[in-house]
BABAVO-753546 format. One record per residue (C-alpha): x, y, z; residue number from 1. Coordinates in pm, 1 decimal. Layout:
% BABAVO-753546
- X;Y;Z;NUM
...
% end
This chain:
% BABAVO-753546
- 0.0;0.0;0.0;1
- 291.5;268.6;98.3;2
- 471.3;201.6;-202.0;3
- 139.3;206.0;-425.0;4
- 81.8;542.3;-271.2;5
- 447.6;666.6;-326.7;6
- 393.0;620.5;-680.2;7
- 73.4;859.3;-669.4;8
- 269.6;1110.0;-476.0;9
- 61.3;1043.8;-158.4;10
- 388.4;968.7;69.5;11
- 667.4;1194.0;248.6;12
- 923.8;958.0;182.7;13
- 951.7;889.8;-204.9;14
- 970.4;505.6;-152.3;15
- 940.1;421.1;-538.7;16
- 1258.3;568.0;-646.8;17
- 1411.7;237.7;-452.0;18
- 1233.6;-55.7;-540.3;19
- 1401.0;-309.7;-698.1;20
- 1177.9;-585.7;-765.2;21
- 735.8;-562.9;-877.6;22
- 580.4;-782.0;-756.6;23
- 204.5;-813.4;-824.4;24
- 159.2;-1146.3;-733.8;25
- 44.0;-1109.1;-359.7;26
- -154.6;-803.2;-480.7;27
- -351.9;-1008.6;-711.8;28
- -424.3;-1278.1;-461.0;29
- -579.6;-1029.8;-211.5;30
- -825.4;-895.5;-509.1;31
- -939.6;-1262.0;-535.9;32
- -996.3;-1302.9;-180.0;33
- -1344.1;-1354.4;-60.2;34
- -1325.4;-1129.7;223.5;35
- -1120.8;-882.4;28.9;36
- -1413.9;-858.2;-202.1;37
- -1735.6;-854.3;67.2;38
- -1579.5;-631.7;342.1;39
- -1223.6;-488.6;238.9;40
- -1247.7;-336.5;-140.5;41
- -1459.8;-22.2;-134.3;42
- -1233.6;40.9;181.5;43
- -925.4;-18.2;1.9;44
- -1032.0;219.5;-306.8;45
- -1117.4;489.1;-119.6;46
- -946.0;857.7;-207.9;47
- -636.1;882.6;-439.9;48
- -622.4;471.1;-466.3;49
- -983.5;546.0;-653.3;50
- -844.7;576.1;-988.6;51
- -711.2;220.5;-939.1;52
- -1050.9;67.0;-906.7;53
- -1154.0;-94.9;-1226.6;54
- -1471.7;-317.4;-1246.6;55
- -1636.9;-524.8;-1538.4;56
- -1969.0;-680.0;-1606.3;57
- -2052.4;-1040.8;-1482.9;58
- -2313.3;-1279.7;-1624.3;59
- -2533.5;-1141.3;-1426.6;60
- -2723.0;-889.1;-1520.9;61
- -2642.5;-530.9;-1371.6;62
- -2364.8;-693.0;-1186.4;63
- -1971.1;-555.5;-1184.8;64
- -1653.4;-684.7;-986.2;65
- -1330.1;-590.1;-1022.1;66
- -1145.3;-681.1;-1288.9;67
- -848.7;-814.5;-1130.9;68
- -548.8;-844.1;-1439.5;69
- -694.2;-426.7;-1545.2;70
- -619.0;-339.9;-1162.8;71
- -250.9;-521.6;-1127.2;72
- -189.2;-365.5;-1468.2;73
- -259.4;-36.1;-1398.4;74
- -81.5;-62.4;-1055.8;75
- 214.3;-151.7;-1296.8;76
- 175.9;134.0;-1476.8;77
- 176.0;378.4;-1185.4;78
- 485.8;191.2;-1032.1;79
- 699.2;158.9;-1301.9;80
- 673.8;504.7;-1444.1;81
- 854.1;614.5;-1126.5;82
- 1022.7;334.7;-1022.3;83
- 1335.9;325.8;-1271.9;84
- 1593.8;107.0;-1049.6;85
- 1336.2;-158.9;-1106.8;86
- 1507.3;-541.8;-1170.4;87
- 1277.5;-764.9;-1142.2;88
- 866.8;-753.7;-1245.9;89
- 706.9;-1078.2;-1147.1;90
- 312.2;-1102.3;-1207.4;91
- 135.8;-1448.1;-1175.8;92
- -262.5;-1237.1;-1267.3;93
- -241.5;-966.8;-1574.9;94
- 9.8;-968.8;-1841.1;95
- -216.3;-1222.3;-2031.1;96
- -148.6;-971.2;-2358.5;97
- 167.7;-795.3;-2417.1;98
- 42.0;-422.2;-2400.1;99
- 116.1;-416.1;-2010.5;100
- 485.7;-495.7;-2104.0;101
- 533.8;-277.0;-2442.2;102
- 427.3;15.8;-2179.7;103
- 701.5;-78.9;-1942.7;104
- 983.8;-185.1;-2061.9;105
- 1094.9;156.8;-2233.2;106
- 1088.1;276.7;-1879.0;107
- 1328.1;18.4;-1723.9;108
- 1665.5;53.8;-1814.6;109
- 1792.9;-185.6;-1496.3;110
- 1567.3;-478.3;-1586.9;111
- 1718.2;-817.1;-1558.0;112
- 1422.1;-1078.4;-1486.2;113
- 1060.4;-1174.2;-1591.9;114
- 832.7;-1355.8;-1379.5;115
- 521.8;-1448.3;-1619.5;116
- 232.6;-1715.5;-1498.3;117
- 159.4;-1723.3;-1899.2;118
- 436.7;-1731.3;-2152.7;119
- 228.2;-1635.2;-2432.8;120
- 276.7;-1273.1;-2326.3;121
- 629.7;-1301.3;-2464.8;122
- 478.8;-1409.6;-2855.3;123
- 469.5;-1032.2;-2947.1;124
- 726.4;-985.6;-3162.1;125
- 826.3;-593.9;-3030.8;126
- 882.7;-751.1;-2680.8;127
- 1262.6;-886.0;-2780.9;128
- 1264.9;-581.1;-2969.2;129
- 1167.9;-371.7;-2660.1;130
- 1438.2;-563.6;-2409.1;131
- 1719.5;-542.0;-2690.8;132
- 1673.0;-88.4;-2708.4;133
- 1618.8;-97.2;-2359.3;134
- 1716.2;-324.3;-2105.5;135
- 2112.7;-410.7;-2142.6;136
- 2067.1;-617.4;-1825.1;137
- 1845.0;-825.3;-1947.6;138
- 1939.6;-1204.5;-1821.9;139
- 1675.6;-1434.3;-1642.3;140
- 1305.4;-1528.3;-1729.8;141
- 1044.4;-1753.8;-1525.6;142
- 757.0;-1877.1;-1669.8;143
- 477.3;-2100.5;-1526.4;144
- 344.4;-2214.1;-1831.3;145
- 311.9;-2180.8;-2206.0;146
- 27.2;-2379.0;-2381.5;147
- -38.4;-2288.2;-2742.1;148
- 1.6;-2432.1;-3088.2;149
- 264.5;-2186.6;-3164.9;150
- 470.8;-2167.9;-2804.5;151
- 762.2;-2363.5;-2939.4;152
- 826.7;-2120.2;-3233.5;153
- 749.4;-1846.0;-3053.9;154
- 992.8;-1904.8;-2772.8;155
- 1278.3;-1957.5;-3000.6;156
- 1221.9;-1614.2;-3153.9;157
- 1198.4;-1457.5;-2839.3;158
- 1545.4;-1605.4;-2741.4;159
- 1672.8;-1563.3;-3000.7;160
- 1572.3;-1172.9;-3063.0;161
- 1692.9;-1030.2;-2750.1;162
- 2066.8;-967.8;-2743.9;163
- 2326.7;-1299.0;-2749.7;164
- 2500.3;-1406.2;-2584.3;165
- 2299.6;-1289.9;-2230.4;166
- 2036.0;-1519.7;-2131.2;167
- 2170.0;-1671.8;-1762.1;168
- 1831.6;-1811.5;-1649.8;169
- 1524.3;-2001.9;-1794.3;170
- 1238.1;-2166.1;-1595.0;171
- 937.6;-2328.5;-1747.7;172
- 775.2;-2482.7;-1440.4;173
- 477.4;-2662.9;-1592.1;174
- 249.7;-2775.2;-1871.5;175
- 413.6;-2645.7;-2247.8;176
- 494.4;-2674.0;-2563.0;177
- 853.1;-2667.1;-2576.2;178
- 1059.8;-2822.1;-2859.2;179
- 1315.8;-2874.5;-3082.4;180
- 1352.6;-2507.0;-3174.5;181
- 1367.0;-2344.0;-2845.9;182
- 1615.5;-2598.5;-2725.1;183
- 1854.7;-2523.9;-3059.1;184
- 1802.8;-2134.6;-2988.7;185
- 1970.0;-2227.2;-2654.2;186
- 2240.6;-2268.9;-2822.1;187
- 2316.6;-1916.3;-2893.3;188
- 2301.8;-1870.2;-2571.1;189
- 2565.9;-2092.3;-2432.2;190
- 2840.3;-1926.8;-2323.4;191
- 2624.8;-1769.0;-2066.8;192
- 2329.8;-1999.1;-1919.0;193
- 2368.3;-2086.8;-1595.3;194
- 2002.8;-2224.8;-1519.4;195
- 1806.3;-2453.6;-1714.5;196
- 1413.4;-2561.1;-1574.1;197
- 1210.5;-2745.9;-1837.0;198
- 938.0;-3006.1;-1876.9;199
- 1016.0;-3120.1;-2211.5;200
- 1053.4;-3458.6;-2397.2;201
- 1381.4;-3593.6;-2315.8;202
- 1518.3;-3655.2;-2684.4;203
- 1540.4;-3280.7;-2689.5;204
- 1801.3;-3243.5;-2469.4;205
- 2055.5;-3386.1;-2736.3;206
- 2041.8;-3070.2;-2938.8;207
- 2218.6;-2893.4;-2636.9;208
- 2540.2;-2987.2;-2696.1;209
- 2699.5;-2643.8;-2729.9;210
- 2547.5;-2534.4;-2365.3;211
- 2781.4;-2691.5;-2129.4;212
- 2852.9;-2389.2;-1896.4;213
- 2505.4;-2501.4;-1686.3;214
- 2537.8;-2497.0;-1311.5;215
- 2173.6;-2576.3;-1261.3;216
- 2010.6;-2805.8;-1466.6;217
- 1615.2;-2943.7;-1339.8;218
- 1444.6;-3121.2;-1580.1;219
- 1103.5;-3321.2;-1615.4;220
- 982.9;-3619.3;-1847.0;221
- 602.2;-3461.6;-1904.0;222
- 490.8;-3821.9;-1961.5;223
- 709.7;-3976.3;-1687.7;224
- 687.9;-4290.0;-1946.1;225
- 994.7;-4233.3;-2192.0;226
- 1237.2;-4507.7;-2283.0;227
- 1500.4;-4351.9;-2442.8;228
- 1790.8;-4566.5;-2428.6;229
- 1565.8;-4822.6;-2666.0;230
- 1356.8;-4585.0;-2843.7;231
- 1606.7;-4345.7;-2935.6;232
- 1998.9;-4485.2;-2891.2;233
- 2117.9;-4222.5;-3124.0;234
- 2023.8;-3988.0;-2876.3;235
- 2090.5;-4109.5;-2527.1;236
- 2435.4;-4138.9;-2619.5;237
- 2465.8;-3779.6;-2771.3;238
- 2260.6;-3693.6;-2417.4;239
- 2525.6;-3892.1;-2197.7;240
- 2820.9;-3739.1;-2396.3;241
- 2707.1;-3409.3;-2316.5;242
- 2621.1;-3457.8;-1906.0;243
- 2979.6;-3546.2;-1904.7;244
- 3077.8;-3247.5;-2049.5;245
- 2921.5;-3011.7;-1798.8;246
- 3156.4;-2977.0;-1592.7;247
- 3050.2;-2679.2;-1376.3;248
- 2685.9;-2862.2;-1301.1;249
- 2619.8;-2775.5;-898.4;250
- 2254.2;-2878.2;-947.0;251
- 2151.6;-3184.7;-1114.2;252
- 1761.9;-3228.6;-1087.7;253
- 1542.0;-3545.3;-1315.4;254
- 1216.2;-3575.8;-1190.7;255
- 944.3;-3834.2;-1388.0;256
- 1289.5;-3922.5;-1579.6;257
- 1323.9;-4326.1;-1609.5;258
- 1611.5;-4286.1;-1832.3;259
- 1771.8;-4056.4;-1603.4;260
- 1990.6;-4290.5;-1384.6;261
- 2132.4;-4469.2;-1684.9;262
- 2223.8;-4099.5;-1820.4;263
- 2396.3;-3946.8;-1585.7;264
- 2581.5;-4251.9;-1507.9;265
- 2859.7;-4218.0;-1759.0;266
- 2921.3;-3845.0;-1626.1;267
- 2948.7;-3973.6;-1232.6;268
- 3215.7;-4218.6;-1357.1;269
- 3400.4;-4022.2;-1600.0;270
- 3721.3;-3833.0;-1438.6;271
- 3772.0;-3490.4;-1593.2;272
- 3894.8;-3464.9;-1951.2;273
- 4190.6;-3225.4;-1811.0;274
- 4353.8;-3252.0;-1507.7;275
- 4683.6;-3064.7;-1592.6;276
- 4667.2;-2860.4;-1249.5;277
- 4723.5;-3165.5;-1082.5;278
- 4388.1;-3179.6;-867.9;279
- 4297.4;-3383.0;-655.6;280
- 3963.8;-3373.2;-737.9;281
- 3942.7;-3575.8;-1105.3;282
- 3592.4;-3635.4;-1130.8;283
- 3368.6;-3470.1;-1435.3;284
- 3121.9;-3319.4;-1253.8;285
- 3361.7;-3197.3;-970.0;286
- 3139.9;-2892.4;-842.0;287
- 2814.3;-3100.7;-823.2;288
- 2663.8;-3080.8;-478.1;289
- 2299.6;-3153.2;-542.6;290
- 2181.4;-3480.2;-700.5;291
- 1822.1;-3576.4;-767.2;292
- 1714.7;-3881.3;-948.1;293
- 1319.4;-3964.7;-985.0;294
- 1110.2;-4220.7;-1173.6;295
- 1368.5;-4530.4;-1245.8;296
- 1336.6;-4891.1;-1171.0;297
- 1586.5;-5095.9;-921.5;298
- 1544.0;-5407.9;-1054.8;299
- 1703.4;-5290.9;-1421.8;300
- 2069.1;-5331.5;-1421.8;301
- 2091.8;-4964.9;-1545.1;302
- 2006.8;-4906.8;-1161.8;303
- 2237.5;-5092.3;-987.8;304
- 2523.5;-4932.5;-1215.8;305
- 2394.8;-4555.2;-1135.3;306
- 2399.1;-4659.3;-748.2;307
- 2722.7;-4788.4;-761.8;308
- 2839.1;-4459.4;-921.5;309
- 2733.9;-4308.7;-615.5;310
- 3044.7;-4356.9;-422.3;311
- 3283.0;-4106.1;-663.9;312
- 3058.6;-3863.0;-610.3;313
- 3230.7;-3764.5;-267.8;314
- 3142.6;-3371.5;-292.3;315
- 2788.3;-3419.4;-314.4;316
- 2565.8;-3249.6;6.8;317
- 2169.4;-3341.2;-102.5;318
- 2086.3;-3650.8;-247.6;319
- 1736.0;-3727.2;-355.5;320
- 1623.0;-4060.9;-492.1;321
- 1316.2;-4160.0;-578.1;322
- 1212.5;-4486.2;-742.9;323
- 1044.8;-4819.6;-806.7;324
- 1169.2;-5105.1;-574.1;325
- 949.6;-5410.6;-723.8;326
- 1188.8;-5665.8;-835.2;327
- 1457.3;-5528.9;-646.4;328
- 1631.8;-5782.0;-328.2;329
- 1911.4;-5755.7;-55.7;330
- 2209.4;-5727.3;-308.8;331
- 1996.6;-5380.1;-451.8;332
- 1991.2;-5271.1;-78.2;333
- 2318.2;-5344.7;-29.9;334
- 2529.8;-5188.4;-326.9;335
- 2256.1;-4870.2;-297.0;336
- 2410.5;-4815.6;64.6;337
- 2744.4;-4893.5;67.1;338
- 2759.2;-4639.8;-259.7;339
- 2529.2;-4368.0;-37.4;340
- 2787.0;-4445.6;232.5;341
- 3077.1;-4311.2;78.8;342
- 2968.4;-3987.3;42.4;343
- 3076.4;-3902.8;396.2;344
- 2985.3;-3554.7;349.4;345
- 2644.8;-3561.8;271.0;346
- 2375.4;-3324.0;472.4;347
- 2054.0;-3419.9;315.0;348
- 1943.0;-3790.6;208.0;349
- 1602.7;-3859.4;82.6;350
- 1517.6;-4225.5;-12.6;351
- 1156.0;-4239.0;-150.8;352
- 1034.7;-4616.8;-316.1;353
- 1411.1;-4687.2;-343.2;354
- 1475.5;-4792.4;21.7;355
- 1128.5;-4940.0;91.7;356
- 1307.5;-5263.2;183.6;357
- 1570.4;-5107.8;406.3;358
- 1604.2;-5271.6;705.3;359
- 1749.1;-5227.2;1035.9;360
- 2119.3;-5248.6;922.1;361
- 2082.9;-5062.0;633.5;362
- 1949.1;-4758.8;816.6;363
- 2239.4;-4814.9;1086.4;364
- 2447.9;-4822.3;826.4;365
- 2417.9;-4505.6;674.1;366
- 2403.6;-4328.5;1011.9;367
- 2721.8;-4468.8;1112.4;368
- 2916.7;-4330.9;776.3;369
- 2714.9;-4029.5;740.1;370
- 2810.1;-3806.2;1033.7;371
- 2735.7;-3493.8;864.8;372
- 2392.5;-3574.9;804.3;373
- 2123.1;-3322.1;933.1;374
- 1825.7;-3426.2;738.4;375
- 1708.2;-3856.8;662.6;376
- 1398.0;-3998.5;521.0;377
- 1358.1;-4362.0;437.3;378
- 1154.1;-4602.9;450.1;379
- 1194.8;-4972.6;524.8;380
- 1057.7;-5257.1;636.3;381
- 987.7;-5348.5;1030.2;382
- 1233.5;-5086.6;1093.0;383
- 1299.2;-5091.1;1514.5;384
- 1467.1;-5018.0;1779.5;385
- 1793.9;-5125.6;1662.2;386
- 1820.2;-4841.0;1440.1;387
- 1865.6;-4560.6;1740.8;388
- 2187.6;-4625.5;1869.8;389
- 2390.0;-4527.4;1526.3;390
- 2107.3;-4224.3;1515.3;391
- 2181.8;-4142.2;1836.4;392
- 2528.5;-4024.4;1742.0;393
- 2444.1;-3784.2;1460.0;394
- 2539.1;-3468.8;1656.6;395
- 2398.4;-3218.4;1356.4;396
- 2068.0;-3469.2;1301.2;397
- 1765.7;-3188.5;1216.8;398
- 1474.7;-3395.1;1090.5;399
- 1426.3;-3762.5;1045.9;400
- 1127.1;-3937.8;843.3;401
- 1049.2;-4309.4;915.1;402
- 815.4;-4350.2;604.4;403
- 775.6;-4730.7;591.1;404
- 629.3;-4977.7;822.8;405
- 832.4;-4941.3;1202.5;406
- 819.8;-5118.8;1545.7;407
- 956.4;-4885.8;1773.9;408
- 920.1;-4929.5;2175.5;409
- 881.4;-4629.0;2451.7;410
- 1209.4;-4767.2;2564.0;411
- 1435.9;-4736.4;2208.2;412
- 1276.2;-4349.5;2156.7;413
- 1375.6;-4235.4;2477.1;414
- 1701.3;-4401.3;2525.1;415
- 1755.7;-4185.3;2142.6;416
- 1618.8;-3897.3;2268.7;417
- 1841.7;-3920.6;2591.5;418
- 2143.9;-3912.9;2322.4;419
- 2015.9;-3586.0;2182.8;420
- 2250.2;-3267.7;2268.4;421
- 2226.5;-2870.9;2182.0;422
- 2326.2;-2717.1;2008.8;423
- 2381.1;-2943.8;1696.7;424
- 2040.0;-3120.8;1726.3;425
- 1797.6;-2848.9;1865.4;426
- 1473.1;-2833.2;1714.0;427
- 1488.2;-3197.1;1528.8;428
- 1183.4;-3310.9;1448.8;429
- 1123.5;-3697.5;1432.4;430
- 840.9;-3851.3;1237.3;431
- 680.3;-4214.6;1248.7;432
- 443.3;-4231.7;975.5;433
- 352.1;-4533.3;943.9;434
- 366.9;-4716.8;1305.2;435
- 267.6;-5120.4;1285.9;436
- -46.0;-5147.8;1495.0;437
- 84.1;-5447.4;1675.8;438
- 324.2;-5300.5;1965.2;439
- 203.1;-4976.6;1906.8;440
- 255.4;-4691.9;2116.1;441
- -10.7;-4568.2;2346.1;442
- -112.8;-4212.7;2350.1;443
- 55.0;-4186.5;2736.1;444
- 377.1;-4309.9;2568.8;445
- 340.7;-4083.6;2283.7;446
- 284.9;-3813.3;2497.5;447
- 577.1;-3932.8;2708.8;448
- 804.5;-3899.8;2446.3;449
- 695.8;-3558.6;2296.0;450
- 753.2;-3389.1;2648.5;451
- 1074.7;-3566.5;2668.2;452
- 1187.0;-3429.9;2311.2;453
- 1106.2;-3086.7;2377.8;454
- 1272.7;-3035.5;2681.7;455
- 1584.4;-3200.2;2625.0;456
- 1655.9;-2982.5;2263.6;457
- 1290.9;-2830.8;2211.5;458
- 1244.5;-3085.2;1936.6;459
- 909.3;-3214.1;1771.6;460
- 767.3;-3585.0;1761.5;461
- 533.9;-3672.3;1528.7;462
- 348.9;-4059.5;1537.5;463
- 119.2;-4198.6;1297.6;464
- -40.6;-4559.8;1280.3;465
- -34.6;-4712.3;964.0;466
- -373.3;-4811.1;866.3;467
- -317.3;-4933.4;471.2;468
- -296.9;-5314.4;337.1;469
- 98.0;-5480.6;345.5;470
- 240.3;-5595.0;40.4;471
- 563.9;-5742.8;19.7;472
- 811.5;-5779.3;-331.0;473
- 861.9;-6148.2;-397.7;474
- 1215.0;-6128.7;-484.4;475
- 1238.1;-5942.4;-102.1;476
- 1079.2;-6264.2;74.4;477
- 1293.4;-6492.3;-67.9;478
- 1614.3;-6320.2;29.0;479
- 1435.6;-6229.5;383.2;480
- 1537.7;-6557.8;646.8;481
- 1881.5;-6515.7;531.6;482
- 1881.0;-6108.0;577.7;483
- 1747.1;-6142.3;933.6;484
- 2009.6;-6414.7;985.6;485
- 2292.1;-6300.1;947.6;486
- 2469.7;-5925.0;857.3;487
- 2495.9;-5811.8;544.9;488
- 2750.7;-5858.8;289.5;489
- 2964.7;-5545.9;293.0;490
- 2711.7;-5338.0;489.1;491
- 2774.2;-5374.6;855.0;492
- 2630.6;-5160.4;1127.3;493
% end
């Protein structure tokens, strides 16, 4: 409101001539709030914010509301005129035509980033034009989503009609219709993207083989169904060839992507193609310290091979798997964590399908080589007490997610939370999800060890009952009397 009135000269302090960043977003979702609109708008357009008020007719007859993308418009207009140190405009209601943005632009000579919900803004052809005469700064753009016959085309004359090489930044967070030209327009940008976010098919990512200067790198299969290794060999090996040649990747994100842990694969084994500074650090991907894999299957031997690959991968911090454990046994559990083990120095694990026939030791096992760890979810199978005492020692231990089917006592939660200590473990938060019903805790217990959480490092416990129908993998079963038996081959807690 202050700054809204700054701009109409209704403030002491010119606040306007500081803003760096428009954001109409939260302005747009207090217009479509009910009691915005019964008890808070007439009040809210009163006096010089009048002239912002701008209703249309509804389908009923001699009815009007306000028009909510004509209001955040013309709240753009009155901001931007005297806002010129503006970076940033980000606008998830308005903007659906691209007469909001010819206004603009010409005013903002410090612009560097657009936030659009609808990318179709962006298909007028004097937009690039705009950016190129005015905006020298020019370097990210977010969209949420770009649906039309024409968005692929359109796209690639958008990036390739402002100014290259410039463009640092591109996010495309949902539904569109991305292809092959956008991606090859890329390419004129590749000396200087940094960020790539798309939901595209994943044969298109073979025609970036000139953009290897990526740090971030996200990437969704929109069908979560491709097989590209079979369908397409051609290219998933022009794909592979170029993950290893991305050597400055920090961020490496497939989610819905089963080829994805047979890709990346070749780039977690590969050392670096020059090593003439003597490093000690040979790996391709040396810088890479996030690493999420979604949407493969354990039981191909594609998977075993990624998770094996694991274990170079020592600079690595977050680690997100997620995947499809049917047809998987103990020697997939095994080789997944003595790989996840060697990565002493990881701070975030998240093992989601992959680790839903974890048991005791495996869970024990990673604690006991993962000291550094602050946040854990797994799953598992009968996971119990025997899991605490290697828990127990993670000194930096934040959060911890038992997602599978567990059998913990009163006893084995308290003698853990009796190993908690401040600072390094204050405010963890422990969850049970899915507690077996037999040897359940009761609610006195529950509360017992909530009161005993919070006062010894004002943590949080959280206990649910599981309530859903047990299936087991047959492959599991059969390896199961053994596995209880005895320990486990190269994973010992």
């Amino acid at each position: 409101m202050g700054n809204i009135m700054a701009n109409l000269d209704r403030t002491y302090f010119i606040y306007c001539r500081y803003l760096r960043e428009l954001d109409l977003n939260d302005l747009g979702q207090l217009f479509e709030a009910d009691k915005f609109r019964t008890k808070i708008e007439k009040k809210f357009f009163e006096g010089e914010l009048s002239k912002l008020r701008i209703l249309s007719n509804t389908a009923r007859p001699n009815t009007e509301r306000l028009d909510i993308n004509a209001v955040t418009n013309r709240v753009g207009d009155v901001v931007t005129e005297k806002a010129p140190l503006l970076e940033a405009i980000s606008s998830n209601s308005g903007l659906d035509s691209s007469s909001a943005l010819r206004k603009w632009i010409p005013m903002l000579s410090k612009l560097q980033e657009l936030k659009l919900f609808n990318g179709k803004t962006l298909a007028d052809p004097a937009i690039p034009e705009l950016i190129t005469a005015h905006c020298p700064f020019f370097r990210r753009l977010w969209i949420f989503l770009w649906v039309t016959p024409e968005s692929d085309h359109q796209l690639a004359t958008f990036i390739q009609g402002i100014p290259t090489p410039t463009l640092h930044s591109l996010q495309i967070f949902s539904a569109n219709g991305i292809g092959a030209e956008s991606f090859l327009g890329l390419n004129h940008h590749a000396p200087t993207l940094k960020l790539l976010r798309l939901s595209a098919k994943p044969a298109h990512l073979a025609l970036l083989s000139s953009c290897t200067q990526i740090e971030t790198l996200i990437l969704e299969d929109p069908t979560g169904t491709s097989d590209l290794e079979h369908d397409d060999p051609s290219a998933f090996a022009t794909i592979a060839s170029w993950l290893q040649s991305c050597h400055y990747l920090r961020v490496l994100e497939f989610n819905k992507f089963p080829p994805a842990a047979a890709l990346i694969t070749p780039a977690l084994l590969s050392p670096a193609p020059d090593n003439s500074n003597n490093s000690d650090d040979t790996r391709a991907l040396p810088h890479l310290h996030r690493l999420q894999v979604e949407g493969y299957a354990m039981r191909h031997a594609s998977a075993r091979a990624f998770h094996e690959a694991l274990a170079h991968q020592r600079g690595l911090r977050t680690l997100v798997l997620k995947g499809d454990a049917e047809g998987s046994g103990r020697a997939d559990c095994d080789a997944l964590c003595e790989a996840v083990g060697a990565i002493g120095g990881l701070r975030d694990l998240k093992l989601r399908g992959v680790s839903e026939f974890f048991a005791n030791e495996h869970v024990s096992y990673l604690a006991g080589n993962l000291p550094e760890l602050e946040h854990l979810y797994v799953e598992g199978w009968a996971i119990g007490d025997g899991v605490w005492g290697a828990l127990g020692g993670l000194r930096k231990l934040q959060w911890i997610s038992f997602m599978g089917l567990t059998q913990f006592t009163r006893e084995g939660l308290m003698g853990f939370v009796r190993r908690l200590r401040r600072p390094g473990n204050e405010g963890i938060v422990v969850m049970v999800d899915n507690a077996d019903l037999e040897g359940r805790l009761s609610e006195e217990e529950q509360a017992e060890v909530r009161e005993a959480i919070l006062e010894r490092v004002d943590g949080r416990f959280e206990y649910t009952l599981y309530r859903g129908r047990l299936t087991r993998n047959a492959n599991f079963l059969q390896d199961q009397a053994d596995f209880r038996r005895s320990r486990l081959i190269g994973v010992r807690g």
